[in-house]
C-alpha positions in Angstrom: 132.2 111.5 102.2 131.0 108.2 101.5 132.4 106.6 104.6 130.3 109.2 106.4 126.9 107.6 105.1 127.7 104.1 105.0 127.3 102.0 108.7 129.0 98.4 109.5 127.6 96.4 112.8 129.5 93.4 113.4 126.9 90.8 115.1 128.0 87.9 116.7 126.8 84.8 115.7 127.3 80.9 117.1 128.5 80.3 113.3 131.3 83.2 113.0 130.9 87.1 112.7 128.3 88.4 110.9 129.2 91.4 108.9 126.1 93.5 107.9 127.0 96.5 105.9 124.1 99.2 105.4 124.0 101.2 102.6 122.3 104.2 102.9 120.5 105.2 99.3 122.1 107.1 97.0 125.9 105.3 97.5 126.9 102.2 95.1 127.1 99.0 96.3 127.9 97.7 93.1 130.3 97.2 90.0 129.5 100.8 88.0 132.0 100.1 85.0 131.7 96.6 83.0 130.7 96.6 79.3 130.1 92.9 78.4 132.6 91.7 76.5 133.8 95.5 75.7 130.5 95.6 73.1 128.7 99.0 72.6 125.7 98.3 75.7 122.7 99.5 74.1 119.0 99.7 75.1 117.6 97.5 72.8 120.4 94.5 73.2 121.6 94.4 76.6 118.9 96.7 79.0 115.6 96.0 77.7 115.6 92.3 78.6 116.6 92.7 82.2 113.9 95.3 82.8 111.2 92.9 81.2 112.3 90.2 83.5 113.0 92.0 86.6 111.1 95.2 86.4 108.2 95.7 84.0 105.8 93.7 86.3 105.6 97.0 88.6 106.9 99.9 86.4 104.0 99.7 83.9 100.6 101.5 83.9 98.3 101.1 86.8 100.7 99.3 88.5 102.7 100.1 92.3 105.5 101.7 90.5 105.5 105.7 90.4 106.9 105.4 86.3 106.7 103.0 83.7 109.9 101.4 82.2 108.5 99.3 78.6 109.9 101.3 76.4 113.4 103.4 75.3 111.6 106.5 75.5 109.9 105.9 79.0 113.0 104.7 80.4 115.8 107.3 79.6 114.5 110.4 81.5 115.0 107.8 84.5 118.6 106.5 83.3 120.4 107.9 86.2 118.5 107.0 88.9 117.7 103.4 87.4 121.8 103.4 87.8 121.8 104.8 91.2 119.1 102.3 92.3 120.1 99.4 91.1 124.0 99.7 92.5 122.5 100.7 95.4 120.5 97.3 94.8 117.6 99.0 96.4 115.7 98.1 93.0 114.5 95.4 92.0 113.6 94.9 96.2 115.2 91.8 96.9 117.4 92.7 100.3 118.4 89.3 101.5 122.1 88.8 102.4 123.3 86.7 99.3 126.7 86.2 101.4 124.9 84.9 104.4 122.9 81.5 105.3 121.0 79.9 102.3 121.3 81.6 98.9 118.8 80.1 96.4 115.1 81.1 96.4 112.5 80.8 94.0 111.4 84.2 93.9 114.6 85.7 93.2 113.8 88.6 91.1 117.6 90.5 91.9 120.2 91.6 89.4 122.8 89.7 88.8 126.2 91.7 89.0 126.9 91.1 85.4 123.2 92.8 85.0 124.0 96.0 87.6 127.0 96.1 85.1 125.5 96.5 82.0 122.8 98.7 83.4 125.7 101.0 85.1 127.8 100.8 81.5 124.2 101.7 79.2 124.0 105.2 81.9 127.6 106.4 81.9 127.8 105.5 77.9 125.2 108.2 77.5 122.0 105.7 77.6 122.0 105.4 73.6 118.7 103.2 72.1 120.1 101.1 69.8 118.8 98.7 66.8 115.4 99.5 67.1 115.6 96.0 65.6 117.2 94.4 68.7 114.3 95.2 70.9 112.7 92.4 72.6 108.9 91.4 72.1 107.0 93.9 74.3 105.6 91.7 77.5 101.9 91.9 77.7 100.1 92.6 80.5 96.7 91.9 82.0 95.0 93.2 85.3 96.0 89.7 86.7 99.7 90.4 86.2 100.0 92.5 89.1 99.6 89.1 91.0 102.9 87.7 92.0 101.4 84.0 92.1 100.1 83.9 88.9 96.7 84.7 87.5 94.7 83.1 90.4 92.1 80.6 89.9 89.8 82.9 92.3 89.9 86.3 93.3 87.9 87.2 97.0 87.3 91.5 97.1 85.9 93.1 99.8 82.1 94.1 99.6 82.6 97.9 99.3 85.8 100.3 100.0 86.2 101.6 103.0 86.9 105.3 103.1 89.9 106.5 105.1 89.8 110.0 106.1 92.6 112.1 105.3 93.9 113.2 108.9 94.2 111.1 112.2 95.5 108.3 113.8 95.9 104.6 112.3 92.3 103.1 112.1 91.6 99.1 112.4 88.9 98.0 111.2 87.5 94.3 110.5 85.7 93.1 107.2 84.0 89.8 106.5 83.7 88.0 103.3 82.8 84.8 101.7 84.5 83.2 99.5 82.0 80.9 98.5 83.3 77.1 98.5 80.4 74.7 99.2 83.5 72.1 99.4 86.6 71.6 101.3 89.7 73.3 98.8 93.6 73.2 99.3 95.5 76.2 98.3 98.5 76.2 96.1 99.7 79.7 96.5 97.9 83.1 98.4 98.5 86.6 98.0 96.4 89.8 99.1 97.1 92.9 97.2 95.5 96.3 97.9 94.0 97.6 94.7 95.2 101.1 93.3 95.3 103.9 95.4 94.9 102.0 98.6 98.5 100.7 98.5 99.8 104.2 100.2 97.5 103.9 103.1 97.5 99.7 103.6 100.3 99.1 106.5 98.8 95.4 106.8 96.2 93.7 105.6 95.4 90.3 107.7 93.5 87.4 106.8 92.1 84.5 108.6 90.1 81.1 108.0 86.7 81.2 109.8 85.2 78.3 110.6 81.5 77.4 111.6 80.0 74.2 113.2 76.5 72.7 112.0 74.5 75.8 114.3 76.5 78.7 112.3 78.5 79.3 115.2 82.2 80.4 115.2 84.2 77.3 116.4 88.2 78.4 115.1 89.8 81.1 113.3 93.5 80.0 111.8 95.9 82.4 109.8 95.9 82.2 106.1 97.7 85.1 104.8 99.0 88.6 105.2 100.0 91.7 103.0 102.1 94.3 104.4 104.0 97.0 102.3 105.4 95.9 98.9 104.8 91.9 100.2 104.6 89.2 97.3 102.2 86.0 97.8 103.7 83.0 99.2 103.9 80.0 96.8 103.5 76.7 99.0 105.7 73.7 97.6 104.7 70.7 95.6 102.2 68.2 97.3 101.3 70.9 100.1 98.0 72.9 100.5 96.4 75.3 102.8 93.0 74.1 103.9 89.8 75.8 103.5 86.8 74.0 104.2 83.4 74.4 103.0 81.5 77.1 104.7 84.6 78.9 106.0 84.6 82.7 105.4 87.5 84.9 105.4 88.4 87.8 108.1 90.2 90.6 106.7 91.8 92.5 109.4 93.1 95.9 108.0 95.7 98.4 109.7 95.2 101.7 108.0 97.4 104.6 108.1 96.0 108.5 107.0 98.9 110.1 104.4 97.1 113.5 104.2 94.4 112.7 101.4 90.9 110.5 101.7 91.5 107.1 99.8 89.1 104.5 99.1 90.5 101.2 100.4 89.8 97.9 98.7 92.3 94.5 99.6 91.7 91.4 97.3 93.0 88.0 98.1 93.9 86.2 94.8 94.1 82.3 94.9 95.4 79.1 93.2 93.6 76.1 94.0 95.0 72.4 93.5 93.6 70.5 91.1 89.5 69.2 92.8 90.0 66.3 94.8 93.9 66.3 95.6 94.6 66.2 98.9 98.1 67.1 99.3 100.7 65.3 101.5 101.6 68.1 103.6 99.4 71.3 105.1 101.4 74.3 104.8 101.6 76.6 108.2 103.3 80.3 108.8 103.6 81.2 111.8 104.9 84.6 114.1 108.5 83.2 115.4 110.8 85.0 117.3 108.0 88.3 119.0 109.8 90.5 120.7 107.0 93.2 122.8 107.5 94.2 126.6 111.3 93.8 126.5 111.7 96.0 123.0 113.5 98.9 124.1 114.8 101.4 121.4 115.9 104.4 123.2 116.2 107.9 121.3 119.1 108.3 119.4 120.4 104.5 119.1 120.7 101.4 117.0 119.3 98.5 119.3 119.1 94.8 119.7 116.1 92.8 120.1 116.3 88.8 120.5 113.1 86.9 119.7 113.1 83.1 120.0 110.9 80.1 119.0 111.0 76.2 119.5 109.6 74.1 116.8 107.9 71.3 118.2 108.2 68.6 115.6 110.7 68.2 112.6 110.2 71.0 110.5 111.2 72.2 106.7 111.5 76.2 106.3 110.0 76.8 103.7 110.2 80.6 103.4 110.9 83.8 105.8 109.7 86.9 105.9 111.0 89.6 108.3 108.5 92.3 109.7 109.5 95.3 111.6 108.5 99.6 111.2 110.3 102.3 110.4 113.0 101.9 112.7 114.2 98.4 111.5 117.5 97.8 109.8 118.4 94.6 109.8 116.9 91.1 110.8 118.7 87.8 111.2 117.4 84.4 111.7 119.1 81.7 113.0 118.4 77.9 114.2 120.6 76.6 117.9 120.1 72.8 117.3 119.1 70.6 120.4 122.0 69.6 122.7 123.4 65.9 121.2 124.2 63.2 123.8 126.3 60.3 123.1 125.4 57.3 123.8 128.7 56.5 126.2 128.4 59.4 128.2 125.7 61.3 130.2 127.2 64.9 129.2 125.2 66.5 126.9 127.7 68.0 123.5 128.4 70.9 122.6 125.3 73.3 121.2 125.2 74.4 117.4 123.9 76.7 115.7 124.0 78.1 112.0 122.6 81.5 110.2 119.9 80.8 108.3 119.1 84.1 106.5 119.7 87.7 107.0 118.2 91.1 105.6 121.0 93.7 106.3 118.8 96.3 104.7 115.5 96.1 106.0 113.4 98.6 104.0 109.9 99.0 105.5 108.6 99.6 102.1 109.2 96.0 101.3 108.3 93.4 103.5 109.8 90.3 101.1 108.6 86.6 101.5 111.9 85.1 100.5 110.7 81.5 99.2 113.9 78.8 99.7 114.7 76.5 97.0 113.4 72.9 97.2 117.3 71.4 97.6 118.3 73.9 100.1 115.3 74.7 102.6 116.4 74.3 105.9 115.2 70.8 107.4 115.3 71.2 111.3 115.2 68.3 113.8 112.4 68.9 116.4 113.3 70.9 119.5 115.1 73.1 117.1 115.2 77.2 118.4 114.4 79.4 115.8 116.6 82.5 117.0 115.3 85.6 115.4 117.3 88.9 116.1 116.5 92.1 115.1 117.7 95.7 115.0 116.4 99.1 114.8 117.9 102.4 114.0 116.3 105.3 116.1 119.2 107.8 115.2 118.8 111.0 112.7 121.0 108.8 110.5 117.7 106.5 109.0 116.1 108.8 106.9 112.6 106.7 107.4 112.6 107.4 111.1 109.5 109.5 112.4 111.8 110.7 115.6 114.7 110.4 116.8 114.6 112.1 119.8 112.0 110.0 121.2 112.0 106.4 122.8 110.1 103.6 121.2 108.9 100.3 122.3 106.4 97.8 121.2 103.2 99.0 119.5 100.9 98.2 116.6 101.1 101.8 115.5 103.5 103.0 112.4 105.4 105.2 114.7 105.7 102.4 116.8 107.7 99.6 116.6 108.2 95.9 116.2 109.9 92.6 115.7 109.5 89.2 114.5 109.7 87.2 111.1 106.6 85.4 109.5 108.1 82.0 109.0 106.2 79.6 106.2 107.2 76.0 107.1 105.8 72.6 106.5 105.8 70.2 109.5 107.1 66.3 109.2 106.5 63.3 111.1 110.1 61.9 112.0 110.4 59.2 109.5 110.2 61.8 106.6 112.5 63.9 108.3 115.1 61.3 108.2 114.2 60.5 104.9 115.2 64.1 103.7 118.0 64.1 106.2 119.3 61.1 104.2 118.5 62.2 100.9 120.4 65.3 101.5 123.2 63.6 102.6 123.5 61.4 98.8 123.3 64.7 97.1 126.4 65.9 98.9 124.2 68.9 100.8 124.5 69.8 104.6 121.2 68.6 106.8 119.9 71.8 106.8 120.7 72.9 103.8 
């Protein structure tokens, strides 16, 4: 039966055949069977410290996740399905390919398989306790845990909830606030989190830079960050900052949808500043790469293709890559087509290249991931570079998360409807730094782009 739930799409790719393999919850997708070393796995010894590292930040009181998981006795009613969700390695959420494009990131929070082991061997070995003596220092938790940053340096909220009513289509609605800074600030790291109950109704949750002239009129409004289901913050890298300046207030754009019960909504922004007076080398951008709207076309009953595509016009450093897409989406791939080389004793441009940079086989709406790449291996892309972004959605009875199958879908800002693009962090770099990286890379034995 398991071949009967489990789907393999073979995409085509300028670097090789992609294989993306979807596994539908509830199959493994992992080692079940491996006792370290043969020893007895117990709770206390092997379990407990994986859970503190990798899952206590959300299973704990007042926190997103439905149970808590700090101690033996909260954690073995949920044995089994802690098993069946981590093979499945739909928990901790971390759905990047790790066999595709660049595999080290900052924010890794996944299981290792050695860790899916010993959680799979503690579950079929009857999920005994242990030394009580083996058991790890309890973590402790403060209301500024739930921040994925860090406890920020400041912490915007919005004025008053905003009251969604139970029934009726997605609302949008709009909220100003100050933050307050009399002076020009750089921001190390940004994340907005909806605040208890609101995270069931929160699809997105928007925010951009106002900026005033002298008269107190609007003269720009630039992105600064954006929550969407089960996002993280994004952490910028050393020496680079996201300008505020003085006076600048903050738009919080919020796309709402009803789940059957009125819910007070409140979205916070939580931010860590760099140190007064350090102006950082490099401003830190994220951008929409790769839209796909008029030309979506998902009809009823089908997995589809969208292709979205985006030039960067100056050397460039990825920096981190975050896919977005509805219900419907299964998979997103993002890849960089270099510019067309020319040598220099012959007026025929060479051959075009192109390499995968990351892939999500197993898009889960629930999650929209900011996957932050490691320092060494961030892809550093010449200017002219096309960022190739190429998404698929499954409108068949097959995805369980699809509102209805029988129906076509196209582009829309709507939770039924769909979309298609990845939020791309990236830091831009005048052509002399590039080719110092390039060359840098090079000594340490690493491809240019990564």
């Amino acid at each position: 039966m398991r071949d009967s739930w489990t789907r393999t799409f073979g995409v085509v790719a300028a670097t090789g055949v992609v294989l993306l393999t979807w596994v539908v919850p509830g199959t493994s997708a992992g080692p079940e069977q491996a006792a370290p070393g043969g020893s007895a796995v117990t709770f206390t010894k092997d379990v407990a410290p994986i859970l503190q590292r990798s899952c206590q930040n959300c299973h704990r009181s007042g926190a997103i996740a439905p149970m808590a998981l700090l101690t033996y006795e909260e954690a073995r009613p949920w044995a089994r399905s802690i098993k069946q969700k981590v093979t499945a390695r739909e928990m901790p959420p971390w759905f990047i390919d790790r066999n595709v494009g660049v595999k080290k990131f900052k924010n890794d929070v996944s299981l290792s398989d050695q860790e899916v082991a010993t959680i799979a061997a503690w579950v079929d070995r009857g999920a005994p306790m242990g030394d009580p003596s083996d058991m790890p220092p309890p973590r402790q938790f403060t209301d500024l845990d739930k921040w994925s940053i860090g406890p920020p340096d400041v912490i915007v909220e919005m004025p008053k909830a905003f009251d969604l009513r139970a029934h009726g289509p997605d609302e949008f609605i709009d909220v100003l606030v100050d933050p307050g800074f009399k002076e020009d600030v750089y921001i190390a790291a940004v994340e907005t989190k909806p605040e208890r109950q609101s995270f069931k109704v929160v699809h997105h949750s928007s925010a951009n830079i106002v900026e005033y002239d002298e008269d107190g009129e609007e003269v720009s409004s630039l992105f600064f960050n954006e929550y969407a289901l089960g996002k993280n913050g994004d952490i910028f890298p050393a020496n680079t900052g996201r300008l505020v300046k003085a006076g600048s207030k903050i738009n919080i754009n919020l796309h709402l949808h009803p789940y059957g019960e009125k819910v007070p909504v409140s979205v916070s922004i939580g931010m860590k500043l760099m140190p007064k007076g350090q102006v950082p080398k490099y401003l830190a951008f994220t951008q929409h790469m790769g839209d796909v709207r008029e030309q979506m076309d998902i009809p009823a009953g089908q997995v589809a293709r969208s292709d979205g595509y985006f030039v960067l016009p100056e050397p460039a450093v990825i920096t981190a890559f975050q896919p977005h897409m509805h219900n419907r989406g299964r998979a997103q791939c993002m890849d960089a087509i270099f510019p067309n080389s020319v040598r220099a004793d012959s007026a025929r441009p060479g051959p075009m290249r192109s390499e995968t940079l990351s892939c999500v086989s197993n898009y889960q709406f629930a999650w929209h991931i900011s996957y932050a790449y490691a320092d060494d291996v961030a892809p550093l892309l010449p200017a002219g570079t096309i960022i190739h972004v190429t998404g698929w959605h499954d409108n068949t009875a097959a995805n369980k998360f699809n509102p209805n199958p029988k129906t076509w879908v196209g582009y829309g800002q709507r939770t039924i409807d769909d979309m298609t693009f990845a939020w791309v962090s990236l830091v831009y770099l005048d052509q002399e730094e590039f080719d110092r990286r390039v060359a840098a890379r090079r000594r340490a034995g690493t491809s240019d782009q990564q």
